[in-house]
C-alpha positions in Angstrom: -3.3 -2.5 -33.4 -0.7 -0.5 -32.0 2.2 -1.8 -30.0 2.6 -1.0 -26.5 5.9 1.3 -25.1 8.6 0.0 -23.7 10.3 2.7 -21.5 13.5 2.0 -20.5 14.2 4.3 -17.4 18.0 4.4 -17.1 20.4 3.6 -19.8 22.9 2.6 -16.6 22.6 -1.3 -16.0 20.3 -1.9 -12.9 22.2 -4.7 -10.3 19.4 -7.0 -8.2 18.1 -4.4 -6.1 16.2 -7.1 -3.4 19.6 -7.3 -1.3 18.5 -4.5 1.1 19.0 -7.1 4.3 22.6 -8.7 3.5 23.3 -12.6 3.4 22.2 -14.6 7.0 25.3 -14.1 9.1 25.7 -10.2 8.5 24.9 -7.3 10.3 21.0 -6.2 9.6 20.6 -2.4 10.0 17.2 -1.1 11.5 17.4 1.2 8.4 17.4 -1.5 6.1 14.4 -3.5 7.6 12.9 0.1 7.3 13.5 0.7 3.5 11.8 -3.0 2.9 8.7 -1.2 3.7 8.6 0.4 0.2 10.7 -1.7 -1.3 9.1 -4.2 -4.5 12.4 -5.2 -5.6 13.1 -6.8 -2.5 10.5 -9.0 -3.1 11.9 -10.6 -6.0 14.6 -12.2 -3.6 14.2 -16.2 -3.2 14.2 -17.0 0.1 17.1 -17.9 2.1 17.5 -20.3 4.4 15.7 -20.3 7.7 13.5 -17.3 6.6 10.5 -17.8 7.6 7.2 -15.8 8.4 4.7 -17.2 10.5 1.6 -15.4 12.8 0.3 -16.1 16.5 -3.0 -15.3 17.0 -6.2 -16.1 19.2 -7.7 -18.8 17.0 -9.4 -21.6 18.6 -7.3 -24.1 20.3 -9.6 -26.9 19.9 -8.8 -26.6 15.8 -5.6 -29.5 15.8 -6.3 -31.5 12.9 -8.1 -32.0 9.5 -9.4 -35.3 10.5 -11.5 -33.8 13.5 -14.4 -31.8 11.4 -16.2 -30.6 14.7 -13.2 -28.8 15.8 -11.5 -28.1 12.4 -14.5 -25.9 12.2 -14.3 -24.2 15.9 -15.4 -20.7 15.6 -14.5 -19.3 19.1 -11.7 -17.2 17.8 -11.0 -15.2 21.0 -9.6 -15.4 24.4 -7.2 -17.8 23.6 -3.4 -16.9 24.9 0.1 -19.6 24.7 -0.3 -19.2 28.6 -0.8 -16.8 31.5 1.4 -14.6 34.2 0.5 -12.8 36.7 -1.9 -10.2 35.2 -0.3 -10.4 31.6 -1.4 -13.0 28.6 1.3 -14.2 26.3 0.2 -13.4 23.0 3.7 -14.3 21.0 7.1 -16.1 22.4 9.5 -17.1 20.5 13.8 -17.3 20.1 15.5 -14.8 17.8 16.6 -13.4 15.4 13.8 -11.9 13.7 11.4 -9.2 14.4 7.5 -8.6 14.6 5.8 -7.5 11.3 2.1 -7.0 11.8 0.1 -6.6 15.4 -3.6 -6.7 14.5 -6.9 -6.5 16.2 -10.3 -6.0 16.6 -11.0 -5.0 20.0 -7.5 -3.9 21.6 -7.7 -3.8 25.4 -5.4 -3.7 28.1 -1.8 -2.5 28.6 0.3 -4.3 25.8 4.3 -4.7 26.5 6.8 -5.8 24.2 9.7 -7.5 25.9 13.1 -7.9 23.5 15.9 -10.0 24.3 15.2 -11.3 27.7 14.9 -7.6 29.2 13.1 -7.8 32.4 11.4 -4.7 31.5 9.4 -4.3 28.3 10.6 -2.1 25.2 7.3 -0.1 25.2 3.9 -0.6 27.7 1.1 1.6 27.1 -2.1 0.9 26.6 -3.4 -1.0 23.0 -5.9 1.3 22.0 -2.9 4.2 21.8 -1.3 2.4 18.4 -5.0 4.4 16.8 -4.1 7.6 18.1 -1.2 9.3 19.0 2.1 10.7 17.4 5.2 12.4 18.2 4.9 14.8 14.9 1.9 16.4 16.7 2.7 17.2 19.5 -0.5 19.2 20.5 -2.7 15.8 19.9 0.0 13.7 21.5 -2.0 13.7 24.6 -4.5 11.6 26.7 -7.8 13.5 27.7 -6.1 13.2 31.1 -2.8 15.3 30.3 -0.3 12.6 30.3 2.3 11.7 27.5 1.7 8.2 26.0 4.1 5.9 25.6 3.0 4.5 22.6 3.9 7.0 20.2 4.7 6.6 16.6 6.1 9.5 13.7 2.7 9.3 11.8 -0.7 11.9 11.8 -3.2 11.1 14.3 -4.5 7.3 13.1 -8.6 7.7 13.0 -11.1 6.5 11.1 -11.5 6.5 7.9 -7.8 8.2 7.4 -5.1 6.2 5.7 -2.7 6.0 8.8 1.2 4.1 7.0 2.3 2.4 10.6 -0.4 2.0 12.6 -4.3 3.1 13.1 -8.1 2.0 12.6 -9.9 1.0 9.8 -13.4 -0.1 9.2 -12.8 -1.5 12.8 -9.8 -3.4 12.8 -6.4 -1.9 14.2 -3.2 -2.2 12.5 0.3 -2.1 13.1 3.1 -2.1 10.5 6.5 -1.3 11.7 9.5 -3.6 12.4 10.4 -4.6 15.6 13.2 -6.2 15.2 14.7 -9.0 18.4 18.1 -10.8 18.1 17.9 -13.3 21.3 14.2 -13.5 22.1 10.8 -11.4 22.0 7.5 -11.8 24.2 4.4 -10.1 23.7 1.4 -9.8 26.3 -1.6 -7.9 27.1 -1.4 -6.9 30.7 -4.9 -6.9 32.5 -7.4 -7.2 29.3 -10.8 -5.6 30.0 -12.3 -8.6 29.0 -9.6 -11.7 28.4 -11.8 -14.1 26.9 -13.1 -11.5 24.4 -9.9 -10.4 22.8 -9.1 -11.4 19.4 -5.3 -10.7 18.0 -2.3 -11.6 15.7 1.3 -11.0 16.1 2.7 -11.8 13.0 6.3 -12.3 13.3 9.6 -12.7 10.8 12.4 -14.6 11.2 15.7 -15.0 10.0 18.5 -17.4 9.5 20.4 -18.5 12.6 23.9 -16.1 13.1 21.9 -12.9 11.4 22.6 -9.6 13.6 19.8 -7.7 14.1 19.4 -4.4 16.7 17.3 -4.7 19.4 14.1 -2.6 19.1 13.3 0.2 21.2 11.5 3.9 20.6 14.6 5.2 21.0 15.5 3.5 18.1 12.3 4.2 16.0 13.1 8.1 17.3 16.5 7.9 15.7 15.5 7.1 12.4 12.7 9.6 12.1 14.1 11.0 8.8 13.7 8.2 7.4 10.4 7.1 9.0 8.7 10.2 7.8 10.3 9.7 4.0 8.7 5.9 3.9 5.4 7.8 6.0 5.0 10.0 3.3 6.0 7.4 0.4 3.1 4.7 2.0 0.5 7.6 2.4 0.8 8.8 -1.3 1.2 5.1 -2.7 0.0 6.0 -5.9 2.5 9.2 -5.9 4.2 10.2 -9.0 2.0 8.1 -11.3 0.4 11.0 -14.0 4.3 11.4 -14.8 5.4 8.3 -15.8 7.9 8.5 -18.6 6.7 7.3 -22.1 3.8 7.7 -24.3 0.6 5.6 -23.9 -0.5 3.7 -27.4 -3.8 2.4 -27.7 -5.0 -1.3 -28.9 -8.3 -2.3 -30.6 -8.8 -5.5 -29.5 -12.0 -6.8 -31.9 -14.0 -10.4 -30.0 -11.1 -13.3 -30.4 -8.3 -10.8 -31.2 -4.9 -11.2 -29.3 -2.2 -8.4 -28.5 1.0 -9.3 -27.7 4.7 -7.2 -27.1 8.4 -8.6 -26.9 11.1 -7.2 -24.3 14.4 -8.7 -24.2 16.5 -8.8 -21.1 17.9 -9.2 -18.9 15.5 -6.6 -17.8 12.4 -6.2 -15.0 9.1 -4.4 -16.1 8.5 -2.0 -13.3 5.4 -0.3 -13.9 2.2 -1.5 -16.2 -0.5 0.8 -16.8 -3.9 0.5 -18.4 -7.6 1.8 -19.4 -10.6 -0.2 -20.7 -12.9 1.3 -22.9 -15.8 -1.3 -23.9 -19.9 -0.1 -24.1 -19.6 -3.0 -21.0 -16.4 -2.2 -19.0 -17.3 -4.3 -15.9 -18.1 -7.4 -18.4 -14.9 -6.5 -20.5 -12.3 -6.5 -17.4 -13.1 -10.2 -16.9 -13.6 -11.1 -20.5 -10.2 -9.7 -21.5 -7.4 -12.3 -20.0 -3.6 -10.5 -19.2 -1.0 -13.0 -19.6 3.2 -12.9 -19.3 5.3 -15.2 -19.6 9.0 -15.2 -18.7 11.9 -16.7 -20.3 10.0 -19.0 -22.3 8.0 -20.6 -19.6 6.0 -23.6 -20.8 2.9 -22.0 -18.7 2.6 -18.1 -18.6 3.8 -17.2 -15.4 0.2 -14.3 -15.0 -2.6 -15.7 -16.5 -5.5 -13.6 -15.1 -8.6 -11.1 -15.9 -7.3 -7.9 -16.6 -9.4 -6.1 -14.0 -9.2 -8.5 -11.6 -5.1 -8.5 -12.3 -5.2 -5.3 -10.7 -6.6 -5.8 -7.5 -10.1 -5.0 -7.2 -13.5 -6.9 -8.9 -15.7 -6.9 -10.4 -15.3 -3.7 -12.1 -12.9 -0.4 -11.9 -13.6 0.5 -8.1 -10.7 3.0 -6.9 -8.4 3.0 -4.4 -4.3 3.1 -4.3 -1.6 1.0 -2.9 1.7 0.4 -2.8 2.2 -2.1 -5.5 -1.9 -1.9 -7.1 -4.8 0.6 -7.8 -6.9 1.4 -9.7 -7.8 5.4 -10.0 -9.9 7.8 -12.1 -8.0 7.3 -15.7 -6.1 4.5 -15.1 -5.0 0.8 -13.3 -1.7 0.3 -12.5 0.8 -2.2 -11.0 4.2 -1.6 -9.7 4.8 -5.1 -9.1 8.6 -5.7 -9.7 8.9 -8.4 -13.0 12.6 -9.7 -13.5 13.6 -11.7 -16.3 16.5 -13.3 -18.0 16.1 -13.3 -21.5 12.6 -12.0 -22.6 9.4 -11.6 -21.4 5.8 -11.7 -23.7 3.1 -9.6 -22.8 -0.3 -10.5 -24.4 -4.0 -9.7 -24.2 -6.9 -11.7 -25.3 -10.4 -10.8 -25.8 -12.1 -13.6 -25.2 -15.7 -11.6 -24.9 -17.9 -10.5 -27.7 -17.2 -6.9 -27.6 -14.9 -4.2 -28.9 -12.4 -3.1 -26.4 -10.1 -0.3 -26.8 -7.1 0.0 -24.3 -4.4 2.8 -23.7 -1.7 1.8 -21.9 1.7 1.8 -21.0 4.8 -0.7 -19.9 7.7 0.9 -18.0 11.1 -1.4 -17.4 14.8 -1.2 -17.0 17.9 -3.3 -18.2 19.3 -5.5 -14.7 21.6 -7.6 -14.5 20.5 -10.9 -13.9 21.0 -13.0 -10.9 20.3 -16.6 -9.6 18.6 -15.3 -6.4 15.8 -13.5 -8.7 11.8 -15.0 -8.7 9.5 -14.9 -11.7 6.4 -12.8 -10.4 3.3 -15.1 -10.6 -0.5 -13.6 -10.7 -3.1 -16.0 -11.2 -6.8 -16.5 -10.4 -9.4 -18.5 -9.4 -13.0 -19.1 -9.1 -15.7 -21.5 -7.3 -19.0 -20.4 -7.7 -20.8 -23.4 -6.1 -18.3 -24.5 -3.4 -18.5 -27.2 -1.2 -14.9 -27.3 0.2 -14.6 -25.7 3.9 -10.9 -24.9 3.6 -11.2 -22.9 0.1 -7.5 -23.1 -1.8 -6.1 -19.4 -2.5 -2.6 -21.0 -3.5 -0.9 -24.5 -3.9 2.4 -24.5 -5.5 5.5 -26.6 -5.3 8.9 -24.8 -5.6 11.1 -21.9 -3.7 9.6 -18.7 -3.2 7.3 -16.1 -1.5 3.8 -15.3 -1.7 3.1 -11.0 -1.9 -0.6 -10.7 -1.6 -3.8 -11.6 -2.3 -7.1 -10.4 -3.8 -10.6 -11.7 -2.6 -14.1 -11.2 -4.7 -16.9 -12.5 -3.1 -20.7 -12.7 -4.3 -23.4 -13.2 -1.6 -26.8 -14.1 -2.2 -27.8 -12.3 1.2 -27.1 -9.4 3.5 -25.5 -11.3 6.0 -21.7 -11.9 6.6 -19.9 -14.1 4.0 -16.9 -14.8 6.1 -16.2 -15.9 9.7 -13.2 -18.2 7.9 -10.1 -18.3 8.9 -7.0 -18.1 6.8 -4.4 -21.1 7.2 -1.2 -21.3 5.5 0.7 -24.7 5.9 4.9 -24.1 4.9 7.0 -26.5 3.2 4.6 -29.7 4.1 3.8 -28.5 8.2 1.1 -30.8 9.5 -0.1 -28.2 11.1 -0.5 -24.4 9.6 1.9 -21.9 11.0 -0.5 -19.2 9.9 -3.9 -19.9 11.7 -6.4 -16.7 11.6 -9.4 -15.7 13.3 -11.7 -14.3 10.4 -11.7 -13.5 6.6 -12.1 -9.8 7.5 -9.2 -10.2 9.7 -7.0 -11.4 8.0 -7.6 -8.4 5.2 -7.3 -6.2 8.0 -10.4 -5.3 9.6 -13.1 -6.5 11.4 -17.0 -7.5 12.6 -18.0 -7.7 9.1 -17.5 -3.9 8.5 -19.1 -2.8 5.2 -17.0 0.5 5.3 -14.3 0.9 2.5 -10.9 1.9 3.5 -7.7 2.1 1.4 -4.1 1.5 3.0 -1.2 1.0 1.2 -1.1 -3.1 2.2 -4.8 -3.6 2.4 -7.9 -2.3 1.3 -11.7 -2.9 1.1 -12.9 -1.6 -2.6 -16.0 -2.6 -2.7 -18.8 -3.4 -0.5 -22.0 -3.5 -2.3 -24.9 -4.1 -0.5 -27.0 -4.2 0.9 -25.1 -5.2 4.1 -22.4 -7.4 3.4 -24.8 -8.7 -0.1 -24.1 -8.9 -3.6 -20.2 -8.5 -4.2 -17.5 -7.6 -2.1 -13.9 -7.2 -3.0 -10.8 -6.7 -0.7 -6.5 -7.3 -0.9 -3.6 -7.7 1.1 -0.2 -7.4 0.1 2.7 -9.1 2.0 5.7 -6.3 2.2 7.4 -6.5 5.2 5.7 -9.8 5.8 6.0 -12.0 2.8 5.5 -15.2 3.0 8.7 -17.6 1.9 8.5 -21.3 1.2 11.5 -23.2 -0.3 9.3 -26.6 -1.0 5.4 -25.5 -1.3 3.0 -23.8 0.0 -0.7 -24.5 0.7 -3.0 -20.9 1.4 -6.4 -21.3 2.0 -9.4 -19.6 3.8 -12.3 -20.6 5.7 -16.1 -21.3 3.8 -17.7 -21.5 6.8 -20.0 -24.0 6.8 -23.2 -21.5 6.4 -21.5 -20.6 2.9 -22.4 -23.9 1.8 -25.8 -23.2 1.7 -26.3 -19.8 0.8 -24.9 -19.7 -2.9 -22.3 -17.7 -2.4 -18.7 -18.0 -4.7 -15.2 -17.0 -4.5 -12.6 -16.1 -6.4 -8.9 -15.1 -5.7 -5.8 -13.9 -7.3 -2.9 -14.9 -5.5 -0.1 -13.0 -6.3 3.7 -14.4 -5.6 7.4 -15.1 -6.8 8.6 -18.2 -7.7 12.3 -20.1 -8.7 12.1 -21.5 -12.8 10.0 -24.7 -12.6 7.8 -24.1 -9.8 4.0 -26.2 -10.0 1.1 -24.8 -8.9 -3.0 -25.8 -9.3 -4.3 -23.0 -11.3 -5.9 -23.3 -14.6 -7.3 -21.4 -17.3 -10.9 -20.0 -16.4 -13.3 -20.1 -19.5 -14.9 -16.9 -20.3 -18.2 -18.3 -19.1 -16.9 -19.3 -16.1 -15.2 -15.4 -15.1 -18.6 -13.1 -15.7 -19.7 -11.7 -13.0 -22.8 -12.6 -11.6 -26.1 -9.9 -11.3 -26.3 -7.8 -8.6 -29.8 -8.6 -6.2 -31.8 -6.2 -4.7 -33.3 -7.1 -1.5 -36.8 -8.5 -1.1 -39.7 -6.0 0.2 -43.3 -6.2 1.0 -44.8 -3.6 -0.6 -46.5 -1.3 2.6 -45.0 -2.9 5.3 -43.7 -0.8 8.4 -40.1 -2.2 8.4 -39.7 -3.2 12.1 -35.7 -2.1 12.2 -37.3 1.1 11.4 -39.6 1.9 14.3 -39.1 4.0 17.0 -38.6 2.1 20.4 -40.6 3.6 23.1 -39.1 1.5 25.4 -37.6 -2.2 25.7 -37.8 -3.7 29.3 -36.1 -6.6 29.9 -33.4 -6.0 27.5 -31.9 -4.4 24.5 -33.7 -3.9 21.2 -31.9 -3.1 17.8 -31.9 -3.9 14.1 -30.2 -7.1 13.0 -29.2 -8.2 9.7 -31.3 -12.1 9.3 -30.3 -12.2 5.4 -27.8 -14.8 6.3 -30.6 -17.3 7.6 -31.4 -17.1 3.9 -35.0 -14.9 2.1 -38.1 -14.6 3.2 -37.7 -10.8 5.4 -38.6 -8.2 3.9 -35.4 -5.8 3.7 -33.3 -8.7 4.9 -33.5 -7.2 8.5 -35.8 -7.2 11.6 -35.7 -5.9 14.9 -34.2 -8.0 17.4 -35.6 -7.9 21.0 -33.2 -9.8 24.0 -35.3 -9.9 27.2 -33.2 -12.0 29.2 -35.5 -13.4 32.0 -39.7 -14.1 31.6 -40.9 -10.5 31.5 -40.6 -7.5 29.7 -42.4 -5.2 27.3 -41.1 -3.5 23.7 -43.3 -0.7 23.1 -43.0 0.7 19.7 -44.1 3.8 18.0 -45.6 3.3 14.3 -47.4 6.0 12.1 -50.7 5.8 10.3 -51.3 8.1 7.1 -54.7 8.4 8.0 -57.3 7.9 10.9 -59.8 5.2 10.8 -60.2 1.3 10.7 -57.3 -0.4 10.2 -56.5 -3.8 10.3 -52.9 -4.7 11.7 -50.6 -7.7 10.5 -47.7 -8.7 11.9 -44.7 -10.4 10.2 -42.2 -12.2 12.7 -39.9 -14.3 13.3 -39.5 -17.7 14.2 -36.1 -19.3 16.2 -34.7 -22.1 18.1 -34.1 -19.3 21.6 -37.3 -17.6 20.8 -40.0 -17.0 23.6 -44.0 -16.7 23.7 -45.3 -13.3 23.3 -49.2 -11.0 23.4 -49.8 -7.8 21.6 -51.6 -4.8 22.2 -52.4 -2.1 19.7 -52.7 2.0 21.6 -53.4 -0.6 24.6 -56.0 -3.2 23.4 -55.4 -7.1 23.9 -54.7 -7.7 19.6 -54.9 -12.0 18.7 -54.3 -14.8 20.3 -50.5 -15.7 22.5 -47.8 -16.4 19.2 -45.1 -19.1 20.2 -42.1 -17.6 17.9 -40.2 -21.2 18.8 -39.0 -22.8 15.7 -38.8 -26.6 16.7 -35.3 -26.5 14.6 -31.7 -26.6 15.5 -30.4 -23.4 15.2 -32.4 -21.8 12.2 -34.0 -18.1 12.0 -37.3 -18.5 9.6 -40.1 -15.3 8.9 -44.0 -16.3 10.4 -45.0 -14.9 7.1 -47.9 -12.5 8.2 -50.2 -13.1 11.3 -53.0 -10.7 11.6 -53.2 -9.1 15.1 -56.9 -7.8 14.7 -58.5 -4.2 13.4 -58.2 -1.6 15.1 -58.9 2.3 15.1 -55.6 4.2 14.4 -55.2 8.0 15.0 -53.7 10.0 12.1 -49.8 9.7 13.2 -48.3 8.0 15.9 -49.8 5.2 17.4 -48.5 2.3 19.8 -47.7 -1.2 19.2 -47.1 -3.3 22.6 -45.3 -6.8 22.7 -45.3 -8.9 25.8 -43.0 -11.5 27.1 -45.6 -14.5 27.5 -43.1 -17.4 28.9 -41.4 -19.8 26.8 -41.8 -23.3 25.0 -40.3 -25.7 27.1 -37.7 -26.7 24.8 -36.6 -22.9 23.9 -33.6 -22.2 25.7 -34.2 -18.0 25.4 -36.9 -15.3 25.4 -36.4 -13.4 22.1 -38.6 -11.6 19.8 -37.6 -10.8 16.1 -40.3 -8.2 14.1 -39.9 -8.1 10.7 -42.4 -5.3 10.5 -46.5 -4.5 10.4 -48.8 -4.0 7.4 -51.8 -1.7 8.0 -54.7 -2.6 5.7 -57.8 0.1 6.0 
């Protein structure tokens, strides 16, 4: 086996290069706060005193305690404001210095303001949606459909879907704002007549600093006259993984045989800056878990990374691509630019724990520093549950000074149905109450409504979503930039299981990546091999014939709306994992659906349906003769979705082509609180 390079970049001595923001009481520039956006090294800084970064958001108030289950749990995320004036809803107050990090939601609405300082009138008001769509670098799409100017502008492309938009825009539903908005007295945030108040769901995740720090207060004129340098970090966060084919130094190759460990030496003081690597293996998915990455700095009793090597880089199970600023994984190569100081030395090793050959090529970039006090040990390690019965699942417990910088999320699911609906909480230095409450997993990664769409951003991305639905494995990241996450005693990170994970089978696992001071304790241990493979991927269960019932045409649907809904949640049984859902909302109404026939002649018709707790009473007809008897689709149980299994309707004689199928609204059981009507689909038997 071949030792890996060590590149050093500049034979000129590197100082600590995570000062960008000068010590508590000095002046902070706006340019400064800027060049954090792209900045690593900046990371590495311990905390100082008073730093702090902390998020207001809509979750639901009646969450106060640990103790109270029924309201721990609370899942009405929305709607929820610190208090109300006039026609505007506080969304964030609180006393300077520091500045605003992050706005996010997933249904903006309304005229949002942002008042700095005490000003009477706010910094910017303009209506939320505009943060998606407009910029003052276009200047022919810098205008509404009614021919005004917006005043929400920002020196980006035109934010849409799909498109990696650095400051602000939409992605796979959820809206995001980066940018610092820095306050030195006092800041306020509100939505000004929401369509819909009790619907919106939002965080303002906010920074602050250390009392007597000098910070300018934020306006656009301010963002306008640093548009240089906006566009240079614009550029730098849309082309994350920029520069990367050219990285100095040869790439060696290692034959790692079943049981054999790598390892390579660098002596300091020094900081790794880049680490690159490819898997060969006749199983690369099965060798990226089974091959473990470790570091260890200064001698550390523990190794400060301990972590699968895939997983290490961001995205699991598997090689699935995407770039970001400090991960990615693209065709050729993973890499990480997370910034590694160290003292003395720092060991790099690789274990194949598998039962396979594995061949890697890579690559370690770093440069001499000079050591400083102030400096973290990067951390990356990971976890797994796969039969977890804990409702606030732990990401990260440590003890010690430092700042988390991002975290990775796999998730297998037994079923189509969303995995999430928990909400991340992050208690600081011992709070009894978190100071980071969400309002959804997929929030909190930056999207929303359970989107399956994948989306890469230099902070967050989703990498995988395999399917069906939101089934089999899923895999998304954050990383904290501008909005680490300091803690100078400990930290506890964790993330809702909602209680419907507890009985589905589904299982987590997490790399949490953050820096720490020397002698910092945290809960991680080694994984065993057996315990990191990656479970088979499901297809979904189909009855061979049937006439999926998301699938037919809708003639008509009186009474109320008719679409497909995903029921793989309420656990197996449907055929696809989906049915069509029928709301009437009062006791009439008729779906009429269209359904083909290969063939005329006899046929006879069986219906598969669905059976629920706000279910109603319902007749057929098929091409407009009565077909069975009345079918009471009320469950008898508490809030559970269960499939009839198949309830012959009658034969009938079918044209070749289209024919009808008619469902009336027949009343209700008397302990049903609704009228709906779930089809998983027909089976036509000749």
């Amino acid at each position: 086996m071949r030792a890996l390079t060590l590149v050093l970049l500049s034979g000129v001595v590197v100082s600590f290069a995570g000062a960008s923001v000068p010590a508590a009481a000095a002046e902070i520039r706006y340019s400064d706060l800027l060049d954090e956006m792209i900045d690593l090294r900046a990371l590495a800084r311990l905390p100082r005193p008073a730093e702090k970064c902390f998020q207001s958001s809509s979750y639901d108030r009646r969450s106060k305690s640990e103790a109270d289950k029924a309201g721990w749990n609370a899942n009405a995320d929305h709607g929820h404001y610190l208090r109300q004036e006039g026609d505007e809803y506080v969304m964030a107050d609180e006393k300077g210095p520091g500045m605003i990090v992050r706005i996010w939601s997933a249904n903006p609405q309304g005229t949002l303001k942002i008042y700095i300082d005490g000003a009477a009138e706010p910094a910017v008001a303009a209506p939320a949606r505009e943060i998606e769509v407009y910029s003052w670098q276009n200047p022919e799409r810098t205008r509404t459909p009614g021919g005004r100017q917006p005043a929400w502008v920002f020196p980006e492309p035109i934010g849409t879907e799909g498109a990696s938009s650095a400051f602000c825009g939409r992605r796979a539903a959820g809206w995001n704002l980066y940018l610092p908005i820095p306050f030195q007295k006092s800041l306020k945030v509100t939505v000004e007549k929401p369509d819909r108040p009790s619907s919106l769901y939002y965080h303002v995740n906010i920074r602050s600093f250390a009392e007597g720090a000098r910070v300018p207060a934020w306006s656009m004129d301010l963002v306008r006259s640093h548009e240089a340098q906006l566009k240079r970090i614009f550029d730098r966060l849309s082309q994350p993984d920029r520069g990367l084919e050219h990285a100095a130094g040869e790439q060696d190759v290692i034959d790692l045989y079943p049981g054999a460990m790598f390892s390579h030496d660098l002596y300091g003081p020094g900081a790794i800056t880049l680490l690159k690597a490819e898997v060969e293996a006749e199983d690369p998915r099965a060798a990226l878990r089974e091959v473990v990455v470790r570091a260890t700095f200064d001698g550390a009793r523990e190794p400060q990374v301990c972590c699968p090597l895939g997983d290490f880089f961001g995205t699991m199970p598997g090689k699935n691509l995407y770039a970001s600023l400090p991960l990615g994984a693209r065709e050729g190569f993973f890499y990480s630019r997370w910034y590694m100081p160290f003292r003395d030395s720092a060991r790099i090793e690789l274990i194949n724990e598998g039962r396979q050959d594995v061949r890697i090529e890579g690559l370690v970039d770093a440069e001499p520093i000079t050591w400083s006090d102030d400096l973290g040990y990067f951390h990356a390690k990971w976890r797994r549950t796969p039969k977890n019965t804990t409702f606030d699942w732990p990401i990260l417990e440590c003890e010690g000074r430092g700042r988390v910088v991002g975290v990775a999320l796999g998730i297998f699911n037994p079923v189509s149905g969303w995995w999430g609906e928990g909400d991340e909480k992050i208690w600081i230095d011992g709070e009894s109450f978190p100071s980071t409450f969400g309002t959804g997993s997929e929030d909190y990664f930056g999207y929303a409504w359970c989107n399956t769409a994948l989306f890469q951003h230099a902070y967050h991305n989703q990498t995988l979503c395999e399917g069906p639905g939101n089934g089999n494995h899923t895999s998304v990241n954050r990383f904290h930039v501008i909005d680490s996450l300091p803690f100078h005693r400990s930290i506890r990170f964790t993330i809702e299981d909602w209680p419907l994970g507890n009985t589905i089978g589904k299982d987590y696992c997490a790399t949490a990546y953050w820096y720490a001071a020397a002698g910092q304790k945290d809960f991680f241990e080694p994984v065993p091999r057996a315990g990191r493979v990656p479970r088979p991927a499901w297809k979904p269960f189909r009855i061979d014939g049937l006439l999926e019932g998301e699938s037919l045409k809708v003639i008509r649907a009186e009474g109320g709306d008719a679409s497909p809904q995903d029921v793989g949640q309420f656990g197996g049984g449907w055929s696809g994992a989906r049915h069509l859902w029928w709301r009437p909302t009062a006791n009439a109404g008729v779906l009429s659906l269209a359904f083909d026939a290969r063939e005329a002649g006899r046929y006879e018709v069986i219906a598969y349906l669905t059976r629920s707790w706000d279910y109603g009473r319902f007749r057929f007809s098929v091409n407009g003769k009565p077909a069975g008897e009345a079918v009471d689709l009320f469950s008898g149980k508490a809030r559970l979705c269960e499939p009839t299994g198949p309830i012959p309707l009658g034969a009938f004689d079918l044209e070749k082509g289209a024919n009808r199928l008619e469902v009336k609204l027949d009343g209700r059981n008397e302990k049903s609180p609704g009228y709906y009507f779930g089809l998983d689909g027909i089976l036509l038997k000749k």
